[in-house]
C-alpha positions as CSV (number, residue, x, y, z in Angstrom):
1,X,274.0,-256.6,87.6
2,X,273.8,-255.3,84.0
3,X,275.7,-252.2,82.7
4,X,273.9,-249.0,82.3
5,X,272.8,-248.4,78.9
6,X,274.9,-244.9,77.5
7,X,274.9,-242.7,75.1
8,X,276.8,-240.5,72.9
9,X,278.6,-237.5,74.8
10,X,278.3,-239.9,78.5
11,X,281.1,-239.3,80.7
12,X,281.8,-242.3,82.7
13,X,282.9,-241.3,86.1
14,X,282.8,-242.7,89.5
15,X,281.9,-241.0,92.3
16,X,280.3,-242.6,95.5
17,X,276.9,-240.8,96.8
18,X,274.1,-240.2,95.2
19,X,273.8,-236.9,95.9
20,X,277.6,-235.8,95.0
21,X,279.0,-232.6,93.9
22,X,280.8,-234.4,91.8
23,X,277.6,-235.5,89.6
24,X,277.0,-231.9,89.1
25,X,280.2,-231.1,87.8
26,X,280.2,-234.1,85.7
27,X,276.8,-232.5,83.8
28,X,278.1,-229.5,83.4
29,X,281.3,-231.0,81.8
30,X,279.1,-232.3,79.2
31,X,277.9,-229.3,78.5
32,X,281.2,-228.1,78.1
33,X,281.9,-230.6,75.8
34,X,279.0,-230.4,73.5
35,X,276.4,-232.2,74.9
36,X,272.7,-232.4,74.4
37,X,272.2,-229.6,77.1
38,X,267.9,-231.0,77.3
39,X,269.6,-234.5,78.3
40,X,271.8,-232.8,80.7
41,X,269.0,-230.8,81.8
42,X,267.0,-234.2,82.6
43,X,269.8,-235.5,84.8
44,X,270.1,-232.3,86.8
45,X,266.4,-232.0,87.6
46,X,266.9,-235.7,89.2
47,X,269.9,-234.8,91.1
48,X,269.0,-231.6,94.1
49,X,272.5,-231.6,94.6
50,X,273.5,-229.5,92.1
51,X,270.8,-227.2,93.5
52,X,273.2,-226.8,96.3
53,X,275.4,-224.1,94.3
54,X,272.4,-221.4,94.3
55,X,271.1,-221.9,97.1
56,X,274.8,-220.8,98.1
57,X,274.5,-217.8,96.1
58,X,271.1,-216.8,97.1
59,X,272.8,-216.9,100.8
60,X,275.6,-214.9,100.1
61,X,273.6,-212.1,98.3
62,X,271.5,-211.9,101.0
63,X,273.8,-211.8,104.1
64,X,275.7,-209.2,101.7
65,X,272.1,-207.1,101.2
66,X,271.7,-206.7,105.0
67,X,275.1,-205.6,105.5
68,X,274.1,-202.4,103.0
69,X,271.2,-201.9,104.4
70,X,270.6,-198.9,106.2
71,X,268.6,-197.2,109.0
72,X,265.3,-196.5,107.4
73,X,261.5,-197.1,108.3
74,X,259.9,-200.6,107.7
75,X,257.5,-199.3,104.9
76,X,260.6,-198.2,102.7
77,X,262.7,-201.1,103.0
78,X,260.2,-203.7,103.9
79,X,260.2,-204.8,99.9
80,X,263.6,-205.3,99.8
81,X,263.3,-208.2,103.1
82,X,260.6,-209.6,101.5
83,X,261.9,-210.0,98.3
84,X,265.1,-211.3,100.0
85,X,263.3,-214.0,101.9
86,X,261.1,-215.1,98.8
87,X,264.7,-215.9,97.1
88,X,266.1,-217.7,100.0
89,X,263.3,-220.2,100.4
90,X,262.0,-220.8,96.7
91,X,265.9,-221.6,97.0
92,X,265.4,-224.0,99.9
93,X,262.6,-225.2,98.2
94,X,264.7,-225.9,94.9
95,X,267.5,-227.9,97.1
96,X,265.0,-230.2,98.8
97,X,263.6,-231.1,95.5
98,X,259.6,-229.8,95.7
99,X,260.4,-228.0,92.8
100,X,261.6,-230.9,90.7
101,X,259.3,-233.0,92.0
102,X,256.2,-230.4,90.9
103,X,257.4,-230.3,87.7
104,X,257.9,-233.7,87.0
105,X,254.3,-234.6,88.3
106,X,253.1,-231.6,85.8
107,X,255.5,-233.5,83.0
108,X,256.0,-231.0,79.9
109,X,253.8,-228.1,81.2
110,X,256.4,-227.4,83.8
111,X,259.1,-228.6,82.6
112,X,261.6,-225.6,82.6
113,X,260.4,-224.7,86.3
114,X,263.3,-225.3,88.2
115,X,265.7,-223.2,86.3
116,X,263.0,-220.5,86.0
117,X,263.3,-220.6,90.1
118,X,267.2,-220.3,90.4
119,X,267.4,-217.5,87.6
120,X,264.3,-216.3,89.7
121,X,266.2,-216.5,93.3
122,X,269.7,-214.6,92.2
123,X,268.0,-211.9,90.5
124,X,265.3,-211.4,93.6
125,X,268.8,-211.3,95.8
126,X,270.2,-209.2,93.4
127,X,267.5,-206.6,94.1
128,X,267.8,-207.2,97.5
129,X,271.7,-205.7,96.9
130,X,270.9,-203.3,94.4
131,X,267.7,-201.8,96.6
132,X,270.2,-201.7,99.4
133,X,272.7,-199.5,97.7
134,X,270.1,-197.1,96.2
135,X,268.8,-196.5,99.6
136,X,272.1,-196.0,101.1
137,X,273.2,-193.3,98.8
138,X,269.9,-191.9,98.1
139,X,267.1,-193.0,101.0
140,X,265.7,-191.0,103.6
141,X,267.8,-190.8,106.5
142,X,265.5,-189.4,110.0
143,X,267.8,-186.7,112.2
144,X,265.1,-185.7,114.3
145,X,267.2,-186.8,117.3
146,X,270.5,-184.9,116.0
147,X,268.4,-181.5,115.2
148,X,268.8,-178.5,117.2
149,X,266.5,-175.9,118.2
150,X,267.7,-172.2,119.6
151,X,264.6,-169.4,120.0
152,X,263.5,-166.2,121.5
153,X,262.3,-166.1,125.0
154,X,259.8,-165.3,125.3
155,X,259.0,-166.8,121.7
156,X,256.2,-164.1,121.0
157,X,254.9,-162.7,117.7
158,X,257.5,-161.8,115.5
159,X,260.2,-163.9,117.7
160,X,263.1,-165.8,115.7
161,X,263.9,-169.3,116.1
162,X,266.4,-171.4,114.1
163,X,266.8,-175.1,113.4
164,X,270.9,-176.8,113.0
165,X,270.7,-180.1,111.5
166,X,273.3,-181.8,110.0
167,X,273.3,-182.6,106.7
168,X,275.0,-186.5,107.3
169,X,274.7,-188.1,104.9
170,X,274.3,-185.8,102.1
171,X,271.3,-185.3,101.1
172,X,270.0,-182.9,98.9
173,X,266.6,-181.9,100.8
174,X,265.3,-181.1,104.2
175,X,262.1,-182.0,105.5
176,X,261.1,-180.6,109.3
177,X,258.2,-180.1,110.9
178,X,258.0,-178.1,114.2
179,X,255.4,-178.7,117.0
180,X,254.2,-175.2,118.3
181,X,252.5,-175.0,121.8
182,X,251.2,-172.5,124.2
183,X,253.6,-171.1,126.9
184,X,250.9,-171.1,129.2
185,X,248.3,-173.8,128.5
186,X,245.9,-172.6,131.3
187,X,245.9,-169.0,130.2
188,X,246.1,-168.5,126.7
189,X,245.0,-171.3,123.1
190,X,247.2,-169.6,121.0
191,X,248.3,-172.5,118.5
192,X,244.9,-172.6,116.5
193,X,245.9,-169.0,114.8
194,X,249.7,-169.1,114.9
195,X,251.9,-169.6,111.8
196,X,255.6,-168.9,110.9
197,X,257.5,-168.2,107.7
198,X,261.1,-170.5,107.6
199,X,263.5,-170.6,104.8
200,X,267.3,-172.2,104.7
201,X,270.2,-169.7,106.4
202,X,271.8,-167.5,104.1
203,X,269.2,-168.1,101.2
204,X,266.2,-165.9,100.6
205,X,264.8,-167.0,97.0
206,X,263.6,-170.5,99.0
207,X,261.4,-169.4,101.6
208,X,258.0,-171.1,102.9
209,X,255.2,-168.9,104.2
210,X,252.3,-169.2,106.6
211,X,253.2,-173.1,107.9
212,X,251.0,-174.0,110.6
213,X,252.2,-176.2,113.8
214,X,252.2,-179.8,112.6
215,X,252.5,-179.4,109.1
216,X,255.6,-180.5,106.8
217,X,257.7,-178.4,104.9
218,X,260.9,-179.5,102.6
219,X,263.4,-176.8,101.8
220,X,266.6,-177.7,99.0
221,X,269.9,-177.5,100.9
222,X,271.8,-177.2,97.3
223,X,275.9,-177.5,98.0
224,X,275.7,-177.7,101.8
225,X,278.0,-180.0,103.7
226,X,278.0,-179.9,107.4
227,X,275.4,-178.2,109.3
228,X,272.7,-176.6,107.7
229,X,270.2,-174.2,109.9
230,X,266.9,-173.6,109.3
231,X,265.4,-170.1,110.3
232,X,262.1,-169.1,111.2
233,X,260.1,-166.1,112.6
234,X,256.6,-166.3,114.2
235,X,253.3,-164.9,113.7
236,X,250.6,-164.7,116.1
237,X,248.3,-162.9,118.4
238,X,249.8,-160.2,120.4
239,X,250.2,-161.5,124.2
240,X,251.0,-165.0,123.4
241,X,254.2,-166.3,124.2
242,X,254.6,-169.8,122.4
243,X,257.0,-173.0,122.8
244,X,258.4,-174.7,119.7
245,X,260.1,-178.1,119.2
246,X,261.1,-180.4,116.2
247,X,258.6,-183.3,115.6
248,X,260.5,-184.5,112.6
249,X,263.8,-183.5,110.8
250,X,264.6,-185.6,107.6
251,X,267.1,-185.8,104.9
252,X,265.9,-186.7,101.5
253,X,266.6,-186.6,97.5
């Protein structure tokens, strides 16, 4: 068998396996070292196994991403999964070698394709962590299960009703929206011509006016920690007694 032709810079090291960690660490030594980094470049597109390193990475940014992430609807958050799925298989794809092998059957068009996909991998994951934090500390968080609703009875026209909600985590808005119906379904259709006026507890220069049932309403809760309630007084026709519940309480920046 005849001896492998070198060159200039070669480190002659033997390690069984073809697909060795050891190779990689071996190229990356010459780069160290000074070597021609577009040679080096050559061998590593040839061996996957140095591939193995980012796939790691990409893995461990990801797992870490879904431990930060928190509850929140689909819609918000559903970039954020797919961007960390995207990095996790273009990173599978990168350790079986379809990458390499596209680029080498593209020759110089493609040449720098495979480390365009590993930078491309860790900083998709990286969003995936980053997204995660920003929506920890700054998403929308749903309470309409934790909010409480105390009013009148009978809830007529002019009756007073008010909304506790805690403000966990802190956010620095309030969006509700309350569900008015009629007492007495059979006897009265009161809800059509029924509003209320609502503004934050102890606060009078933020104050919302005519809000029909159904409709949305945010309100700034400034400083407050803890609880923060929510009071309202009703206008309607004079006879109608009206019930009221919370159809969605969120906290928001």
């Amino acid at each position: 068998m005849s001896e492998p032709t070198r060159t200039p810079g070669d480190v002659n090291v033997t390690i069984p396996g073809e697909g060795s960690v050891g190779i990689g660490y071996v190229h990356l030594l010459k780069v160290v070292l000074g070597g021609d980094w577009r040679e080096v470049a050559t061998g590593v597109k040839r061996w996957s196994g140095w591939n193995w390193p980012q796939f790691f990475l990409v893995l461990v940014l990801d797992v870490t991403a879904l431990f930060l992430a928190p509850d929140g609807p689909l819609d918000r958050l559903g970039w954020l999964y797919a961007a960390m799925a995207t990095a996790l298989l273009l990173s599978f794809c990168r350790v079986s070698g379809a990458v390499g092998t596209l680029a080498e059957r593209a020759g110089n068009r493609l040449t720098y394709l495979p480390s365009l996909v590993s930078v491309g991998c860790v900083l998709l994951a990286t969003t995936g962590i980053v997204g995660m934090q920003y929506y920890a500390a700054h998403g929308e968080v749903d309470v309409t299960g934790r909010a409480r609703i105390k009013a009148d009875a009978p809830l007529t026209d002019g009756g007073r009703l008010t909304v506790t909600v805690g403000n966990a985590p802190h956010r620095s808005r309030l969006r509700l929206t309350l569900e008015l119906s009629d007492a007495a379904p059979g006897a009265q259709s009161c809800v059509p011509a029924t509003t209320y006026d609502a503004r934050l507890k102890g606060s009078g220069a933020d104050r919302v006016e005519g809000v029909r049932s159904g409709q949305a309403f945010s309100l700034p809760l400034g400083g407050i920690r803890g609880e923060a309630q929510v009071e309202a007084v009703l206008h309607t026709d004079t006879g109608c007694r009206m019930g009221v519940s919370v159809a969605e309480a969120a906290l928001h920046d």
